[in-house]
C-alpha positions in Angstrom: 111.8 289.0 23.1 113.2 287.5 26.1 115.7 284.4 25.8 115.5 281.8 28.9 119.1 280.9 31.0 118.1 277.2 30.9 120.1 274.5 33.1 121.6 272.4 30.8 122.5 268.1 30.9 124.6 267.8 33.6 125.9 264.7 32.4 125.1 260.5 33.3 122.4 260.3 36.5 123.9 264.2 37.3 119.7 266.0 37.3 120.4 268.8 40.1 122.8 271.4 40.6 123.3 274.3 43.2 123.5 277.8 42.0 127.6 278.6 42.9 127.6 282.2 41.8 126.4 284.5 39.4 129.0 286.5 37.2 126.8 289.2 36.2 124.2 290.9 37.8 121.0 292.4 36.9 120.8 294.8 33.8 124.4 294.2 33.0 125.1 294.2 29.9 126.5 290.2 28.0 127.8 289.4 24.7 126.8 285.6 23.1 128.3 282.7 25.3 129.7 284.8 28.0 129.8 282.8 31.3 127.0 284.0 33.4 126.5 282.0 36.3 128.3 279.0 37.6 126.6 275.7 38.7 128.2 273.1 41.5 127.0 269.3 40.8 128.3 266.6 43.3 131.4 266.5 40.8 132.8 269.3 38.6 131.6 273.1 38.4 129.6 273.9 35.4 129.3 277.2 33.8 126.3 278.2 32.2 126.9 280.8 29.1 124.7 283.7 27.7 122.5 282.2 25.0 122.5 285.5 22.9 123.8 289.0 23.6 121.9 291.5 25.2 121.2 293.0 29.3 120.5 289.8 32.1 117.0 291.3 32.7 116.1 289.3 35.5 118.1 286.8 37.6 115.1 284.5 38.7 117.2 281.8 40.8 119.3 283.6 43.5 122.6 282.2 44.4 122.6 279.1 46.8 119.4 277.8 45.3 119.3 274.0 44.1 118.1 273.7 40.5 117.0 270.8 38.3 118.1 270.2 34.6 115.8 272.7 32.2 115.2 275.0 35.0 114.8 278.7 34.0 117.7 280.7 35.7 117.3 284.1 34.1 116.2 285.7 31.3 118.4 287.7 28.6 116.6 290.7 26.8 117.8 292.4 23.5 120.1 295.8 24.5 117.2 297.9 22.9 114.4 296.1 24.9 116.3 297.1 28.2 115.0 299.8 28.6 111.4 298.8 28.9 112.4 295.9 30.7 111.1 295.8 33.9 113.3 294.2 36.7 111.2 290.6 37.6 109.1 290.4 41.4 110.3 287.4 43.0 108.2 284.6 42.5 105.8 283.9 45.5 106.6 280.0 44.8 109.7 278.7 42.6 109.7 277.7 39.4 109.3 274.2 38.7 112.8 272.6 39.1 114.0 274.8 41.9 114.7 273.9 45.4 114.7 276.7 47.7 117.2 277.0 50.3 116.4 275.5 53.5 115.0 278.0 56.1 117.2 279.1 58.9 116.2 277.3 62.3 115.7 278.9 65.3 113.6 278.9 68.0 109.6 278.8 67.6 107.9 281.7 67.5 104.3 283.1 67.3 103.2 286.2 65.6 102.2 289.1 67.0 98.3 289.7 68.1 98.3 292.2 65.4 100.2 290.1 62.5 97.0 288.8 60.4 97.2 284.5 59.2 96.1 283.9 56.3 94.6 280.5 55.4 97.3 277.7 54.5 97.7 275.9 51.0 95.3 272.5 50.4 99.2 271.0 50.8 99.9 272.9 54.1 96.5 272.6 55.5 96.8 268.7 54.9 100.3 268.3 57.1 98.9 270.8 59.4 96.5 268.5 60.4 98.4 265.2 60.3 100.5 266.9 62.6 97.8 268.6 65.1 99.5 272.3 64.3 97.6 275.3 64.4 98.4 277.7 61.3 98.8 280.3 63.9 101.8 278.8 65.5 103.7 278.6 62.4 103.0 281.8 61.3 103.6 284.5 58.4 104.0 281.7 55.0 105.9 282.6 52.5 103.2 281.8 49.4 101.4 284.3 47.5 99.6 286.9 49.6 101.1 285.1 53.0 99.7 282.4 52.6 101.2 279.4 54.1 103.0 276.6 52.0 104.2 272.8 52.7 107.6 274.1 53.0 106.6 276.9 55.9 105.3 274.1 57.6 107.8 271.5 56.9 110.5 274.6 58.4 108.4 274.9 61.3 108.4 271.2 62.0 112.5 271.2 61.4 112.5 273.8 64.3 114.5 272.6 67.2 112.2 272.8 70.0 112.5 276.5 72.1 115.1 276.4 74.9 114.6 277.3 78.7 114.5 280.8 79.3 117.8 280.6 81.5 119.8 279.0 79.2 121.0 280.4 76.1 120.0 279.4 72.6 122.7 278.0 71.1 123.5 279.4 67.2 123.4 276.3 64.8 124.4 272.7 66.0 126.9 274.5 68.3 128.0 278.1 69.8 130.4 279.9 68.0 133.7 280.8 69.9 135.1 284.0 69.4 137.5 284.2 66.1 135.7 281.0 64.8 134.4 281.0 61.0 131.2 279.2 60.0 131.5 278.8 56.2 129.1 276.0 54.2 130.3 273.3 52.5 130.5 273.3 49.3 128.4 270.6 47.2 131.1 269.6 45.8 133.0 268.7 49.3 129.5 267.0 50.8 130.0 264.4 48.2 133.4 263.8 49.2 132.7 263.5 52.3 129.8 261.2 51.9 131.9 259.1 49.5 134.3 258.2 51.7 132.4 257.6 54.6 130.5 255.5 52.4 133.7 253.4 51.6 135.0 252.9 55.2 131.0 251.9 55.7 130.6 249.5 53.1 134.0 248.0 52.4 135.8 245.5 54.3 139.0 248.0 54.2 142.3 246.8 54.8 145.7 248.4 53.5 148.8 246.6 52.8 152.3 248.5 52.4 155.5 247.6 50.4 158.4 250.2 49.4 159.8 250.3 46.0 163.9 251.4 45.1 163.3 254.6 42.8 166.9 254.0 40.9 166.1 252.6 37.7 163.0 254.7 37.1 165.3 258.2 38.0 168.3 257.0 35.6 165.7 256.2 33.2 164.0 259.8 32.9 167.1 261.2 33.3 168.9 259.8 30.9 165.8 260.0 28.1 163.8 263.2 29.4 165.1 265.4 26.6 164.9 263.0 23.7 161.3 261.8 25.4 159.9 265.3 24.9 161.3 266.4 21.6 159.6 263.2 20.3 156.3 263.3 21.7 155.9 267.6 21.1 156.7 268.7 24.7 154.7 266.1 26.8 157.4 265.2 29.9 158.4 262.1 30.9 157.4 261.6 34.4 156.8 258.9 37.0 153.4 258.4 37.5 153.6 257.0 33.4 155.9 254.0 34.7 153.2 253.3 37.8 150.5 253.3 35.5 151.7 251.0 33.1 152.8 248.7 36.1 149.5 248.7 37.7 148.2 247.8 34.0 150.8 244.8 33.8 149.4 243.9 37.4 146.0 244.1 37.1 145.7 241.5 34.5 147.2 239.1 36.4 145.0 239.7 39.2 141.9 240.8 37.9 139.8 240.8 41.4 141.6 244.1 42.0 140.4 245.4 38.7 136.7 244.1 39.8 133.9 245.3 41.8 131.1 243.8 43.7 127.5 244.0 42.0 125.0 242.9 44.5 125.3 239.2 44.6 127.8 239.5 41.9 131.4 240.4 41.1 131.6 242.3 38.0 135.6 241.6 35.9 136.6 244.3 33.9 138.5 243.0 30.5 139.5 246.6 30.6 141.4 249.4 32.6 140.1 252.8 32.9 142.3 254.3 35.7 141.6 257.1 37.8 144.4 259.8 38.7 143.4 262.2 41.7 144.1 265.4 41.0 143.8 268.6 43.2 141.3 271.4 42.1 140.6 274.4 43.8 137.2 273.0 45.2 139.0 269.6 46.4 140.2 266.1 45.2 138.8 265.0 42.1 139.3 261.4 40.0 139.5 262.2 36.3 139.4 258.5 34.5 142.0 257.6 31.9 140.0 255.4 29.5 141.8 252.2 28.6 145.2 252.9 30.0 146.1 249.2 29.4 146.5 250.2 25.3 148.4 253.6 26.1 152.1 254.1 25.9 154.1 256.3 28.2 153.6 259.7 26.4 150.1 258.5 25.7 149.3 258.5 29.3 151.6 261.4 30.0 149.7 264.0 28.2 146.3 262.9 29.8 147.4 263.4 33.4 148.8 266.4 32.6 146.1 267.6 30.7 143.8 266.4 33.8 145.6 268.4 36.3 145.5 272.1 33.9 141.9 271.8 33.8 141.0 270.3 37.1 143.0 273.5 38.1 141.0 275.6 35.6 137.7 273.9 36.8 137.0 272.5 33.2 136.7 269.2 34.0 133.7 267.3 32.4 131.4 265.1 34.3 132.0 262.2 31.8 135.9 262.6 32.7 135.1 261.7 36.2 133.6 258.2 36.2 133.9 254.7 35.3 137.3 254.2 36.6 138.0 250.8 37.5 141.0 251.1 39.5 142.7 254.7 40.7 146.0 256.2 42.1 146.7 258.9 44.2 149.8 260.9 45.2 150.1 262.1 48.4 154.3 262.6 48.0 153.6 266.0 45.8 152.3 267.7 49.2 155.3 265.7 51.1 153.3 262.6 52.4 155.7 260.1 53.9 152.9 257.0 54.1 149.3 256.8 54.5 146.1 254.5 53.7 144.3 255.7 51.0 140.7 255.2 51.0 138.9 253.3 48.1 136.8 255.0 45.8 133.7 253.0 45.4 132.9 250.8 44.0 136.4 250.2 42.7 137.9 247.4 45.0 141.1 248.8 45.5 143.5 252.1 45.0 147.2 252.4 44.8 148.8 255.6 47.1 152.3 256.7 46.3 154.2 258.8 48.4 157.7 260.9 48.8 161.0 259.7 47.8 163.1 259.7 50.5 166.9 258.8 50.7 167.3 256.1 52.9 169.9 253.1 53.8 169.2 250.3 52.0 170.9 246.7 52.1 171.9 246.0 48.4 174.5 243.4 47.4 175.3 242.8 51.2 176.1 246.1 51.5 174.4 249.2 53.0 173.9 252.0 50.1 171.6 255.0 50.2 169.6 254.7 47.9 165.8 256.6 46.8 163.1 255.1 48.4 159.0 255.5 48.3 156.6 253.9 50.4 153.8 252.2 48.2 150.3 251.3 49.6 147.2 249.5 48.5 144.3 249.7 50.1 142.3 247.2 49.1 138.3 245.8 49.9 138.9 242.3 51.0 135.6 241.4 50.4 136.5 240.8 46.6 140.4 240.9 46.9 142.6 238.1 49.0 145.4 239.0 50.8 147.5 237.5 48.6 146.2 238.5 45.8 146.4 242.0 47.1 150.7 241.5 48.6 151.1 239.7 45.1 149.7 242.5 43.3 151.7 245.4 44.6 154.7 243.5 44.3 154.1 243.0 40.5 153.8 247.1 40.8 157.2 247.3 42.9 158.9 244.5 40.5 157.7 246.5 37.0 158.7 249.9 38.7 162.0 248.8 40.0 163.1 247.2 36.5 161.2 249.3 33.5 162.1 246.7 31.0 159.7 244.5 32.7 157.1 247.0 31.3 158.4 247.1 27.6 158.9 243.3 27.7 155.1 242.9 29.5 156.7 240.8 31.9 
């Protein structure tokens, strides 16, 4: 008997996913909870595993396919049954819970005088006539027997219209120059991109800067790295512990940058679940640290590094990556010298760190060189003040600069 490839829960208000890649292909052999195909949502990459061993007898969603949770992606056959397994016809229409690919566009075309229409879906046949379109002019469908179907029509009506015969028609939104690469986005980087044009769109965005004096925190970790990780079972003692416990500090003296606007509302968190960006091979992603306010520094520690070996591994879970209520990000690991990070809705505001640079400082009336990082905070004035916002990052700067501030919740 055949076993269905289900799609599983994708997690909270997750119900579609786009079919990535398959790992094995069809009439290959699988063992119990081997990965078979790999699933993009608008956060993480899912794989989907074998639910018993066996041959993958048919591979019913191709790759590149959007699919809704409890979809049927392929069916799994004992190894003795694979031999009179037959491999599946494509389906004239997709299962339920699958989204077919959009069809190419390109310029309208008729069929040929010999190239028989058939007569169009109820479906079809209804939008057909809305729009005053004769089944001939969309031609061939793409149901059961060529028959033509909503989508054929709703293709033909996404057709940009046919272009003067002297003129050339261009490929996609644009011509390709020669040594150019056309690749698709990935789902994953459409909803990064639509995030953060929705932030600039919605936000009243504005950025204010400060620089913090990196000497304390350095002759800190240097002086208690080794004893730091011998304690807490190899977990290292780094800097982005310190800034997270000093935005904790800060955010509960200003808890409007800890908030976020609700409608008509603003919504105050009595809690910190902060958000570390981390780079993964399909792009930036914010894995949450729940209540970072009650975790020391190896507490916190472990979970950013755990974060970033499984946002490199892809394992992240879809849970991991919301309900944050304030974030930080890092550009100085790639060498960023200052920049204004943008807000990751609906959080009202997000902390960005960057290089440490030696630089001359005036200290004690005297000009010493001295470690320096640029600190920014981006911030949605809608719901934050400006001086709630300058007051803010220099409780940051203040708790960085003098670490005993930290253990002394000063």
């Amino acid at each position: 008997m055949a076993t269905e490839i289900l799609v599983p829960a994708l997690g909270e208000s997750v119900t579609t996913a786009t079919i990535a890649r398959w790992m094995k292909q069809q009439g290959d052999a699988v063992a119990a909870d081997e990965p078979l195909v790999e699933l993009e949502t608008d956060k993480v990459t899912v794989e989907v595993n074998a639910p018993s061993a066996g041959v993958l007898s048919s591979i019913v969603v191709p790759e590149g396919t959007e699919v809704e949770v409890g979809a049927v992606l392929g069916l799994v056959v004992p190894a003795d049954a694979s031999t009179q397994a037959q491999p599946a016809r494509p389906a004239a229409n997709p299962p339920a819970g699958i989204n077919p690919p959009p069809r190419p566009l390109g310029p309208v075309s008729r069929p040929a005088a010999s190239e028989p229409v058939h007569a169009p879906l109820p479906a079809a046949a209804k939008l057909l006539a809305d729009n005053q379109i004769a089944a001939g002019d969309v031609g061939a469908g793409t149901g059961k027997d060529g028959r033509i179907t909503k989508g054929d029509v709703l293709g033909f009506l996404n057709r940009p219209a046919p272009a003067p015969a002297s003129v050339p028609v261009a490929k996609g939104p644009r011509q390709d120059e020669p040594g150019e690469q056309r690749v698709k986005m990935t789902r994953l980087r459409r909803t990064i991109a639509l995030r953060l044009k929705e932030a600039q769109n919605n936000a009243a965005m504005l950025t204010t800067f400060n620089e913090v004096d990196m000497s304390a925190i350095m002759a800190l970790r240097s002086e208690y790295r080794d004893a730091f990780e011998k304690k807490h079972k190899g977990v290292r003692l780094g800097f982005m512990s310190v800034f997270v416990r000093a935005c904790c500090v800060a955010l509960k003296e200003f808890p409007a940058v800890n908030a976020e606007i609700d409608g008509d509302d603003i919504v105050y968190k009595n809690f910190v679940h902060m958000g570390i960006a981390v780079g993964g091979p399909s792009g930036l992603v914010v894995p949450v640290i729940r209540d970072a306010d009650k975790l020391g520094f190896a507490g916190i520690e472990a979970a950013i590094t755990d974060f970033g070996r499984r946002a490199r591994d892809g394992a992240l879970k879809l849970e991991e990556l919301t309900g944050g209520t304030f974030s930080i990000t890092n550009g100085g690991i790639y060498g960023s010298l200052l920049s204004t990070p943008i807000l990751n809705p609906p959080q009202s505001a997000i902390l960005g760190m960057h290089k440490i640079q030696d630089r001359p400082v005036v200290a004690g009336g005297k000009i010493e060189i001295r470690p320096m990082m640029y600190l920014a905070l981006s911030y949605d004035h809608r719901i934050v003040d400006g001086k709630e916002a300058v007051s803010f990052l220099v409780r940051v700067k203040e708790g960085v600069e003098d670490p005993r501030r930290l253990l002394l919740d000063l």
